[in-house]
VOGURO-772345 format. One record per residue (C-alpha): residue number from 0; chain; x, y, z. Coordinates in nm, 4 decimals. Layout:
num/chaine/east/north/up
NUM/A/X/Y/Z
...
This chain:
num/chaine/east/north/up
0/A/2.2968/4.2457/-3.8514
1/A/2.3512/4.3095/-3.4784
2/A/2.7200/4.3604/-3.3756
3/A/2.9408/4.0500/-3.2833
4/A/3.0197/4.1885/-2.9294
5/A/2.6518/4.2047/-2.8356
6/A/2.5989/3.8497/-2.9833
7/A/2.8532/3.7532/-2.7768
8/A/2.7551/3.9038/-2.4193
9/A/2.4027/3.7900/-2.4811
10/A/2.5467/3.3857/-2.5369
11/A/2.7756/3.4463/-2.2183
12/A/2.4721/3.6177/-1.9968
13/A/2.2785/3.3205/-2.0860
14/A/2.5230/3.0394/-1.9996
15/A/2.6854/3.1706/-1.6980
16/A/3.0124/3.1827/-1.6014
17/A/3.0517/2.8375/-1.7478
18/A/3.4075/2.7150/-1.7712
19/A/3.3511/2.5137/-2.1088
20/A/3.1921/2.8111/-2.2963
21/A/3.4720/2.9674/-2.4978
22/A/3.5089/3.2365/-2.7360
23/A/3.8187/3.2851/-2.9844
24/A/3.8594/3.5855/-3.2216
25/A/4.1000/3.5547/-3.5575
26/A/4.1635/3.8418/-3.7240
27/A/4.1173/3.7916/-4.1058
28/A/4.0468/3.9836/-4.4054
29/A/4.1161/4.3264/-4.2239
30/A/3.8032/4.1988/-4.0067
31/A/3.7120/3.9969/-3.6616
32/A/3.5445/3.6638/-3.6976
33/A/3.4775/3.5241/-3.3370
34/A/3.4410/3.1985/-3.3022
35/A/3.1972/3.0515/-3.0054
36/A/3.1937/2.7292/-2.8765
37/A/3.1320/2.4790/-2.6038
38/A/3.4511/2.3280/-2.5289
39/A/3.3550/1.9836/-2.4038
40/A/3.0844/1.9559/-2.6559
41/A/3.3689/1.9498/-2.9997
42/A/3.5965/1.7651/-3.1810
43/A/3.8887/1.9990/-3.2194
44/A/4.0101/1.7832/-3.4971
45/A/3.7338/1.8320/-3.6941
46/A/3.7428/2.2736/-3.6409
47/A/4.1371/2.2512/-3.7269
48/A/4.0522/2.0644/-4.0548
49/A/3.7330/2.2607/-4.2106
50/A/3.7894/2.5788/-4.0249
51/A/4.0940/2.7028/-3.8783
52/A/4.3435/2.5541/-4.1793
53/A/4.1027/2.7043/-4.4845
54/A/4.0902/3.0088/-4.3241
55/A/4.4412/3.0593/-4.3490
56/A/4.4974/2.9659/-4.6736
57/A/4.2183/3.1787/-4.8350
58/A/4.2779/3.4826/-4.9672
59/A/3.9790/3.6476/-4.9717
60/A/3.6698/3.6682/-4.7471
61/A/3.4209/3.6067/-5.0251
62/A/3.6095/3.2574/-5.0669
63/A/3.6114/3.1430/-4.7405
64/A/3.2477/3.2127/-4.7342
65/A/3.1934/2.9638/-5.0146
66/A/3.3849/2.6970/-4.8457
67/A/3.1689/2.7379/-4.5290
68/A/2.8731/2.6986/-4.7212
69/A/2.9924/2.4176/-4.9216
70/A/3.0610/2.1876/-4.5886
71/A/2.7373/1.9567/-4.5466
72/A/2.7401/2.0650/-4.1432
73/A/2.7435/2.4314/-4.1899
74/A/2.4571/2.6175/-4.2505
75/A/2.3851/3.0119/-4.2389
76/A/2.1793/3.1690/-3.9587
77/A/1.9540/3.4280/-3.8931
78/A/1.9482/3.6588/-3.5792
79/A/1.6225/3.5591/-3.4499
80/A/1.7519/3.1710/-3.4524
81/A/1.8175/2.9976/-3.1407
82/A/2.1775/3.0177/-3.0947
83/A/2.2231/2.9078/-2.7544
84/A/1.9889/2.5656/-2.8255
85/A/2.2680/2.5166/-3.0851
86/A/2.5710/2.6048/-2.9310
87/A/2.4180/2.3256/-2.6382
88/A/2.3499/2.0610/-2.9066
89/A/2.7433/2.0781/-3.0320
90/A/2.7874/2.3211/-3.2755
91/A/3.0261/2.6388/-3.3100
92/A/2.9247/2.9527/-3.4029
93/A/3.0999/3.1789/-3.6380
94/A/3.0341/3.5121/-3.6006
95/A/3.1692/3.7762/-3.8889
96/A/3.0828/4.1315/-3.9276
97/A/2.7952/4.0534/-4.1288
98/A/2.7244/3.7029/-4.1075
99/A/2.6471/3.4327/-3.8666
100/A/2.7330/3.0643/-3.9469
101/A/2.6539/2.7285/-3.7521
102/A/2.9394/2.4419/-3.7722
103/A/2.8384/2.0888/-3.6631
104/A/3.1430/2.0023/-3.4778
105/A/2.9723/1.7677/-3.2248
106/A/3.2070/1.4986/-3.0451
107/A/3.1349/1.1632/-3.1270
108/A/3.1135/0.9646/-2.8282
109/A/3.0712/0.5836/-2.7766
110/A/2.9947/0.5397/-3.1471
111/A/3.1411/0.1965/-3.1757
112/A/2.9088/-0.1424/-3.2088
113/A/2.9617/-0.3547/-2.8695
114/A/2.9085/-0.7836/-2.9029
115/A/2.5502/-0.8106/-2.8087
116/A/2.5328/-0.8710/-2.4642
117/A/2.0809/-0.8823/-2.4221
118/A/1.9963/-1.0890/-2.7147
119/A/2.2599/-1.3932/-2.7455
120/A/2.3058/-1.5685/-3.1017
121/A/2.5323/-1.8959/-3.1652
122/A/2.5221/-1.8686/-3.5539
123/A/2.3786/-1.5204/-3.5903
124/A/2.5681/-1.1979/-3.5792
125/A/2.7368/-1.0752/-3.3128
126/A/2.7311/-0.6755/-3.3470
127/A/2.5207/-0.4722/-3.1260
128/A/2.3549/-0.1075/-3.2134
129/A/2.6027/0.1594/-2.9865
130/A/2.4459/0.4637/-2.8138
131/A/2.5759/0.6720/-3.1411
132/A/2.2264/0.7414/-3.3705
133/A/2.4536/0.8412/-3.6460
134/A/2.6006/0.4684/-3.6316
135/A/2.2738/0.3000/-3.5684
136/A/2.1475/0.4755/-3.8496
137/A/2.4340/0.3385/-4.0939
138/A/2.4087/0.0323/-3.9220
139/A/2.0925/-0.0274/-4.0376
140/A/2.0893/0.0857/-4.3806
141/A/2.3889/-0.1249/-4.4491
142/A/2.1541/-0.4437/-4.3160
143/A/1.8717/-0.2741/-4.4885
144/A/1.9858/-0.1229/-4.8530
145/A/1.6534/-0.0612/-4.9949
146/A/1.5667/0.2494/-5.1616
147/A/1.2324/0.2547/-4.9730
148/A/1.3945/0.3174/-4.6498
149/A/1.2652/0.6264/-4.4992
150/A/1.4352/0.7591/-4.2149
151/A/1.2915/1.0515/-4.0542
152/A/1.4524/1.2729/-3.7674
153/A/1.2643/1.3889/-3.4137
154/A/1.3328/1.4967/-3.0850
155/A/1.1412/1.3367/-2.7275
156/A/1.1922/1.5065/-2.4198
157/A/1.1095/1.8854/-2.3175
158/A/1.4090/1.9223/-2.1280
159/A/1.6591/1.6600/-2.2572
160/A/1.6018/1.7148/-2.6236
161/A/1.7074/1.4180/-2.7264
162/A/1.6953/1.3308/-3.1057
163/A/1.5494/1.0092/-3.2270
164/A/1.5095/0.8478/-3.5712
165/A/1.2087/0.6498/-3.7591
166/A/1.2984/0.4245/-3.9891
167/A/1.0141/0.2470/-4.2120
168/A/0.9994/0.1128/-4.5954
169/A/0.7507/0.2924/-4.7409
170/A/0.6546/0.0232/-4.9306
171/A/0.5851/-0.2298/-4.6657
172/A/0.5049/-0.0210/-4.3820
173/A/0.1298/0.0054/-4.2530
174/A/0.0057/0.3508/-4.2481
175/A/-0.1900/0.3294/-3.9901
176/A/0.0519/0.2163/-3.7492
177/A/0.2713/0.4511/-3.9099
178/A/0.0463/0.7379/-3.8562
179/A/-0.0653/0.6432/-3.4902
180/A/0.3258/0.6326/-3.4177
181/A/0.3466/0.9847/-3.5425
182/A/0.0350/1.0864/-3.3379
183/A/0.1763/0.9651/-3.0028
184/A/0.5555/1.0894/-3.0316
185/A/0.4757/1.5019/-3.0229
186/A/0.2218/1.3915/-2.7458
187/A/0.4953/1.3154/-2.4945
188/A/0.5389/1.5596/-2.2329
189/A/0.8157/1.3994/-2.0071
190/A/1.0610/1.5935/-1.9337
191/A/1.3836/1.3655/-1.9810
192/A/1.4056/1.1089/-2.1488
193/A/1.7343/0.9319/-2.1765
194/A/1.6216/0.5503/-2.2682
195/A/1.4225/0.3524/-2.5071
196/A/1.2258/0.1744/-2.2804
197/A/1.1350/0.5384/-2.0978
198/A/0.9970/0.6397/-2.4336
199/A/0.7833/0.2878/-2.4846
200/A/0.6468/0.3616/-2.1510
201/A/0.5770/0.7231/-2.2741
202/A/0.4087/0.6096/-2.5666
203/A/0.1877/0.3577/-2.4370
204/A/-0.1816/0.4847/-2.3832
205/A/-0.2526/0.2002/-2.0706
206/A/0.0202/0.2587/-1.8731
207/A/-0.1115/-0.0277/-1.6358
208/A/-0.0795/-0.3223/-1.8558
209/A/0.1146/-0.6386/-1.8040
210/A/0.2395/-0.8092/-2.1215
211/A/0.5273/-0.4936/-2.3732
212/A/0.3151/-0.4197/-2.6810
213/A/0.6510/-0.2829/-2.8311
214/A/0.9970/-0.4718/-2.8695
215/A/1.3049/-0.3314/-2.7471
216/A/1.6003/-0.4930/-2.9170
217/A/1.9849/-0.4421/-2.9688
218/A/2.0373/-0.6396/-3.2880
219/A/2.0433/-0.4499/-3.6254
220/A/1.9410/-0.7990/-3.7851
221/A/1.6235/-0.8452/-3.5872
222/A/1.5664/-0.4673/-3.6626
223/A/1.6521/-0.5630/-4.0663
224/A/1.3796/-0.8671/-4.0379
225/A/1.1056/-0.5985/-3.9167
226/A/1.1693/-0.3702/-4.1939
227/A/1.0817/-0.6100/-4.4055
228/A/0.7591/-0.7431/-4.2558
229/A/0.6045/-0.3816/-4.2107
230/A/0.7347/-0.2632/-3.8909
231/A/0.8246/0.1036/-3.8051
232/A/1.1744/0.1427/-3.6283
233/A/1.2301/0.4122/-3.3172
234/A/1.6613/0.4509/-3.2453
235/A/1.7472/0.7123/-2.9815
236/A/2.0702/0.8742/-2.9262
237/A/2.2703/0.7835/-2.6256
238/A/2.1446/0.4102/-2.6000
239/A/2.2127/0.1039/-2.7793
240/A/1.8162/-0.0130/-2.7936
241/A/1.5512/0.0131/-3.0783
242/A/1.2161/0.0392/-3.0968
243/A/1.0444/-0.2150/-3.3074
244/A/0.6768/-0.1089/-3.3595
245/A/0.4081/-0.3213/-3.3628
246/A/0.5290/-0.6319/-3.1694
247/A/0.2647/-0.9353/-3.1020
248/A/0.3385/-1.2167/-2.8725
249/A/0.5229/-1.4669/-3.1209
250/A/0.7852/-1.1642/-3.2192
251/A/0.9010/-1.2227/-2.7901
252/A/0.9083/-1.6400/-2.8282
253/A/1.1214/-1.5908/-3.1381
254/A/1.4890/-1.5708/-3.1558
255/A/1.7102/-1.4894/-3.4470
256/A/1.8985/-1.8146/-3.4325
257/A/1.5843/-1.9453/-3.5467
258/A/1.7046/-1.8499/-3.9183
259/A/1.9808/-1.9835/-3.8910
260/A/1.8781/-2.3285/-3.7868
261/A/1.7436/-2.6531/-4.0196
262/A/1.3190/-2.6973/-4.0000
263/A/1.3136/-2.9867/-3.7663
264/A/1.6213/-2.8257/-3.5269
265/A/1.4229/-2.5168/-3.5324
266/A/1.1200/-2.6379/-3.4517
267/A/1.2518/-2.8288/-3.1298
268/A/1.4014/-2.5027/-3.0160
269/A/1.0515/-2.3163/-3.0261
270/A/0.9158/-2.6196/-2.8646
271/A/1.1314/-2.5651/-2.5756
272/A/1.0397/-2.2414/-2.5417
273/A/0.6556/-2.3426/-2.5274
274/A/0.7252/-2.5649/-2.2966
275/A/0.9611/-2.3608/-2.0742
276/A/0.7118/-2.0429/-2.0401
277/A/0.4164/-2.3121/-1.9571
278/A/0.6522/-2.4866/-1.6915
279/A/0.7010/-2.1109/-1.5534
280/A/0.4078/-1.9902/-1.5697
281/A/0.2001/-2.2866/-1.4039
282/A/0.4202/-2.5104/-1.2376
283/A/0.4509/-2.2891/-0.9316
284/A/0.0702/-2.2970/-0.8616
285/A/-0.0133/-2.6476/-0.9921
286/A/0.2329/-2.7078/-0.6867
287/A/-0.0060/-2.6041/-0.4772
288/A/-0.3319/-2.6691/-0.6195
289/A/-0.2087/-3.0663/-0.6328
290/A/-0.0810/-3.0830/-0.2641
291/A/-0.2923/-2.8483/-0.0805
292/A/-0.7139/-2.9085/-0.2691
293/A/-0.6681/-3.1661/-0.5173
294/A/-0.3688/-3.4309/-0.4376
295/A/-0.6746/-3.6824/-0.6114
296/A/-0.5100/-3.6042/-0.9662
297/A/-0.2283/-3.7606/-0.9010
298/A/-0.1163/-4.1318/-0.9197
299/A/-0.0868/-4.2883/-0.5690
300/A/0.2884/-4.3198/-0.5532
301/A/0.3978/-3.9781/-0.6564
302/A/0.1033/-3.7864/-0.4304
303/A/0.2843/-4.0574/-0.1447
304/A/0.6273/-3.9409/-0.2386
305/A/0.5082/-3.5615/-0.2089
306/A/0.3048/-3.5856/0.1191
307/A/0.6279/-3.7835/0.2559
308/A/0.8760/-3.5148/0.1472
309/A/0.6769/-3.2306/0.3119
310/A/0.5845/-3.4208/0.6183
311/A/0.8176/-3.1886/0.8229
312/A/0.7149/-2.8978/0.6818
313/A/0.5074/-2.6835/0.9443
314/A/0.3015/-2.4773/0.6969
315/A/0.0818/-2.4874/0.4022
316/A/0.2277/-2.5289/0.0178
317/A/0.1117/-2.1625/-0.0372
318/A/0.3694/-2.0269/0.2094
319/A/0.6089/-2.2614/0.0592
320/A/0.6223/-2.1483/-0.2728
321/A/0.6241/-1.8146/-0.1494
322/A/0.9362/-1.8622/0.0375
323/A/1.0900/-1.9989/-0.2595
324/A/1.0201/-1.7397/-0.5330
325/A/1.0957/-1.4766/-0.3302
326/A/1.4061/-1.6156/-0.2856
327/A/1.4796/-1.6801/-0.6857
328/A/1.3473/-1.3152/-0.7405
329/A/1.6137/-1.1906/-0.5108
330/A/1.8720/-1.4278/-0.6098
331/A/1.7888/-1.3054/-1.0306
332/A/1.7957/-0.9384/-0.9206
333/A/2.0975/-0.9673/-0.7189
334/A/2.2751/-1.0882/-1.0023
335/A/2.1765/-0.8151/-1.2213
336/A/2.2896/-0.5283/-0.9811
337/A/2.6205/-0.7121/-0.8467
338/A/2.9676/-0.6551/-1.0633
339/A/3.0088/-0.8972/-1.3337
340/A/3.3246/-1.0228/-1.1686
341/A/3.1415/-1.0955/-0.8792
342/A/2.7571/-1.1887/-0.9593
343/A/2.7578/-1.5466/-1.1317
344/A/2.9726/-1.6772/-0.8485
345/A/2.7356/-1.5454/-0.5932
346/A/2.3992/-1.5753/-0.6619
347/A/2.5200/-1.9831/-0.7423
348/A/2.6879/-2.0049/-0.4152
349/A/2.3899/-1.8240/-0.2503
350/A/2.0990/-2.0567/-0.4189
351/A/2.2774/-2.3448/-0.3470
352/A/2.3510/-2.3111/0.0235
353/A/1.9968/-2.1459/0.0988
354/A/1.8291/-2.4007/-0.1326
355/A/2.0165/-2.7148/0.0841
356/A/1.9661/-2.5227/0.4324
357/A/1.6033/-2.4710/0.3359
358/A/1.5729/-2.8010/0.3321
359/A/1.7684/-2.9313/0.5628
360/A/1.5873/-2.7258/0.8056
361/A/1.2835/-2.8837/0.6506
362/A/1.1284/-2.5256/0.6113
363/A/1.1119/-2.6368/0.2258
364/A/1.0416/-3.0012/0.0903
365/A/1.2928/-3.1186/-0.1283
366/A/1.0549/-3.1587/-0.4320
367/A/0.9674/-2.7782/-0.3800
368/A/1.3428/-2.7126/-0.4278
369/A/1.3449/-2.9372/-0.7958
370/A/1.0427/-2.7426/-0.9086
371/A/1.1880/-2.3697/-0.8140
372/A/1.5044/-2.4843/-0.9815
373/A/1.2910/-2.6075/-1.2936
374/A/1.1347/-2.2471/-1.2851
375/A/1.3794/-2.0905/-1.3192
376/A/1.5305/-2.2311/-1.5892
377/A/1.2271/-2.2136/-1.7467
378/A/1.1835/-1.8778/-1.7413
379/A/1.5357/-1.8131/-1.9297
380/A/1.4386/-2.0132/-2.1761
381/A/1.2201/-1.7198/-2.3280
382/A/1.4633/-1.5255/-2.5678
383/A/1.3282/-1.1572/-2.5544
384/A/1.3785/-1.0039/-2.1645
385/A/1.0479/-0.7768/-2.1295
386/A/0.8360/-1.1174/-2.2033
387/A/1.0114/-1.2720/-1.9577
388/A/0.9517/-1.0447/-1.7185
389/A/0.6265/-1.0388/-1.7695
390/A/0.5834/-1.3969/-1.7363
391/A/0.6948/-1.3464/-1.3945
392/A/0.4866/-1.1109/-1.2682
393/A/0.1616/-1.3266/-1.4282
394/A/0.2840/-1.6411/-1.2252
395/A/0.1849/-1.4741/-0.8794
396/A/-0.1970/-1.4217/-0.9904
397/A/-0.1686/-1.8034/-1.0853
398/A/-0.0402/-1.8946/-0.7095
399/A/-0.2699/-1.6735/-0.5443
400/A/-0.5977/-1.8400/-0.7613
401/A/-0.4638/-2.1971/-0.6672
402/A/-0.4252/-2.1215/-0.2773
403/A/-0.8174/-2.0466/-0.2737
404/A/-0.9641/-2.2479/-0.5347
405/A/-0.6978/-2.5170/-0.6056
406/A/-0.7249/-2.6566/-0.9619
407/A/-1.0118/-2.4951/-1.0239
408/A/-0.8250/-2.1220/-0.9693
409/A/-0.5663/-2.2509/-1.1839
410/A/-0.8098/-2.3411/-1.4832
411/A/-0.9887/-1.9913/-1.4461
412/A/-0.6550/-1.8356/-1.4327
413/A/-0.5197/-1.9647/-1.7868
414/A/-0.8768/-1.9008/-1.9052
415/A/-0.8949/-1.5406/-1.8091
416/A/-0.4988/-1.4618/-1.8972
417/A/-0.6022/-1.6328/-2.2371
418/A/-0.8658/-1.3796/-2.3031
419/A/-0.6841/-1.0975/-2.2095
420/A/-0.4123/-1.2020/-2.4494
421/A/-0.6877/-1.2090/-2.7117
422/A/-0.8441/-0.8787/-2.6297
423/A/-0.5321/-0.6784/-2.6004
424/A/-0.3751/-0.4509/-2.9295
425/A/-0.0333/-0.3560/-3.0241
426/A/-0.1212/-0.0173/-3.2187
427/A/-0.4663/-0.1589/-3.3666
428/A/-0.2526/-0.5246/-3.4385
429/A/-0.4146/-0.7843/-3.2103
430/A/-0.1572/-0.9640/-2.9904
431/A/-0.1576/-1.2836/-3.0538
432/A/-0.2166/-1.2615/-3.4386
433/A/0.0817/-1.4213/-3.6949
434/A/0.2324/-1.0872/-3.7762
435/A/0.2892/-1.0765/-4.1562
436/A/0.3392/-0.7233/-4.1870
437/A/0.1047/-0.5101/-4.4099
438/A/-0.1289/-0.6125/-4.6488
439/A/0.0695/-0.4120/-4.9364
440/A/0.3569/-0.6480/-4.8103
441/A/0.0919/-0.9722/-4.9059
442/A/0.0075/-0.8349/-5.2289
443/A/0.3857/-0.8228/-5.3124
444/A/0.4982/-1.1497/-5.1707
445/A/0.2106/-1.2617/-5.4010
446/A/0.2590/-1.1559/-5.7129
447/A/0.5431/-1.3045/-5.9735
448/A/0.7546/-1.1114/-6.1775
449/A/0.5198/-1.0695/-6.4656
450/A/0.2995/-0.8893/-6.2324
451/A/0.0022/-1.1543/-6.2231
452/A/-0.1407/-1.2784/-5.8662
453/A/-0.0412/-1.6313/-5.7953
């Protein structure tokens, strides 16, 4: 075994002069046992208690050996093992004359579950994940206590290193989704990665494509729900997101109220939703397509009422609209990157004096005000954020088809974003199936207790 002072020099040649890097030597047992750390990397606590205080009250050096070995986070090394990759990762070395010993002594850091701030539930549960994957993992199995829960630990990132988990029952999960998730992960070659939706981006083949073919969520019920239909599970340390793997268009519409709720109460609320991502999605360029190609569609009074608000407006509906969603998009980031304290207050203020200046100055008609309003609140009305935004972005093809070909453009537009929808796969799971999880799931759900099919 190579000497503790060369050990030593080679740990502090490799690290620097770093401040945090300390060493300690105890003399024990008529011997030296150095201990190495990173000092901003450890909970002292935890040294003082299954180090430092059983070292002093054993006797002999055999004994304390025994204990080390005994703790679940210490584990004896070898000299060829990468000691500074652990000492980086939180753990303290012990070095004796003859032996080398890794200590898990990591710092637990923002390991407490927040109120879920993304995905908002009135009767649901209020806990969020944390950015702790030790706590998301227990978070989960205590939602989840099956004895088929697999959990299996990785690491994304060349540089960064960061350690993720998968979490599947393997008696419900599809295998080949399973398998093509286990494909893509060791094929990531980014160099940090520090966020979930870094690593969906990493993991998706087309990286052009519109509508998320994975679900990034913060609840540990929703994550519960998609262990049981099937569905493989990606949590990262150091962010309060999971993965939920595959995800088809009706997993984005639903929310996990909808559980909670009686049939007919729960069917309104998905009706609203419908209805709000249609309003969204069209509204903007059925505005145009009516007043600017086909006003004929209309009944004579309201296509009056329209041509008589825009009457002092010097420029076609097309610029219009424009105007107007470029100035909700700004309004909707704005409020995202302004302090909480701050950002309600105003982005309302804002959209309300542009909005009535706007029109006032009659470069806006007062209906296109009520329909950018109506968009908007539309588009809130879809429960999972990445659909949302994705909703948005699909709008402006819509706009762009109406200014040219009026309702026709409009038609062709729905028709062709309908058949994308239909052609496009969530890890060989076609987007706008039912999801039901896997067919071993069926079988199960299927059969009664005696065994026979029903």
């Amino acid at each position: 075994m190579a000497n503790q002072q060369k050990i030593v020099s080679t740990l502090k040649e490799q690290l620097g002069n770093s401040n945090d890097f300390k060493i300690q030597d105890i003399d024990s047992f008529r011997k030296k046992i150095v201990l190495v750390y990173i000092e901003s990397l450890i909970d002292y606590k935890k040294i003082n208690k299954d180090l430092i205080d059983p070292l002093l009250l054993c006797e002999k050096e055999d004994k304390y050996l025994l204990h080390l070995l005994s703790l679940p986070p210490c584990r004896q090394l070898k000299t060829e093992d990468n000691l500074l990759s652990l000492l980086i990762k939180g753990n303290l070395l012990i070095i004796t004359t003859d032996f080398i010993f890794s200590y898990d002594a990591k710092k637990a850091t923002n390991n407490q579950p927040g109120d879920s701030a993304v995905e908002m539930a009135v009767l649901g549960p209020q806990k969020a994940l944390s950015e702790n994957l030790s706590t998301n993992i227990n978070l989960v199995r205590n939602r989840y206590p099956s004895e088929h829960l697999i959990m299996e630990q990785q690491t994304v990132g060349t540089m960064s290193k960061t350690p993720i988990a998968l979490m599947y029952d393997k008696k419900l999960v599809d295998h080949d989704v399973l398998s093509d998730v286990k494909k893509r992960l060791p094929e990531i070659k980014m160099d940090m990665i520090q966020a979930i939706g870094q690593l969906e981006n990493a993991m998706t083949k087309k990286k052009h494509h519109l509508f998320p073919i994975m679900m990034i969520t913060e609840r540990p019920d929703r994550i519960a729900l998609n262990l049981s239909q099937g569905k493989v599970i990606i949590l990262m340390h150091g962010t309060p997101f999971a993965l939920i793997v595959p995800a088809v268009f009706f997993d984005f519409m639903s929310s996990m109220d909808d559980t909670s709720h009686t049939f007919w109460t729960n069917m309104l609320m998905i009706g609203i939703r419908y209805i709000g991502l249609l309003i969204t999605l069209v509204l903007p360029a059925l505005y145009i397509a009516l007043t600017s190609y086909n006003p004929e569609i209309l009944r004579s009074q309201l296509a009056a009422t329209i041509a008589g608000s825009r009457a002092g407006v010097p420029y076609p509906s097309f610029f219009e609209v424009a105007f107007m969603m470029l100035a909700v998009e700004m309004l909707v980031e704005s409020s995202i990157r302004l302090p909480k304290a701050i950002g309600p207050t105003a982005t309302t203020v804002g959209g309300l004096i542009l909005g009535q200046a706007a029109q006032q100055a009659q470069l806006v008609s007062s209906i296109m005000i009520i329909i950018t309003a109506f968009v908007a609140i539309s588009n809130f009305t879809i429960p999972v954020n990445p659909m949302s935004f994705a909703i948005r972005v699909a709008r402006y093809p819509l706009i762009l088809l109406a200014s040219f070909f009026g309702m026709m453009g409009v038609v062709a537009g729905l028709i062709l974003l309908i058949c994308y929808l239909t052609d496009k796969r969530s890890f060989g799971t076609p987007f706008l199936r039912l999801y039901r999880g896997s067919s071993r799931r069926i079988e199960k759900i299927t059969e009664n207790p005696k065994g026979e099919k029903g």
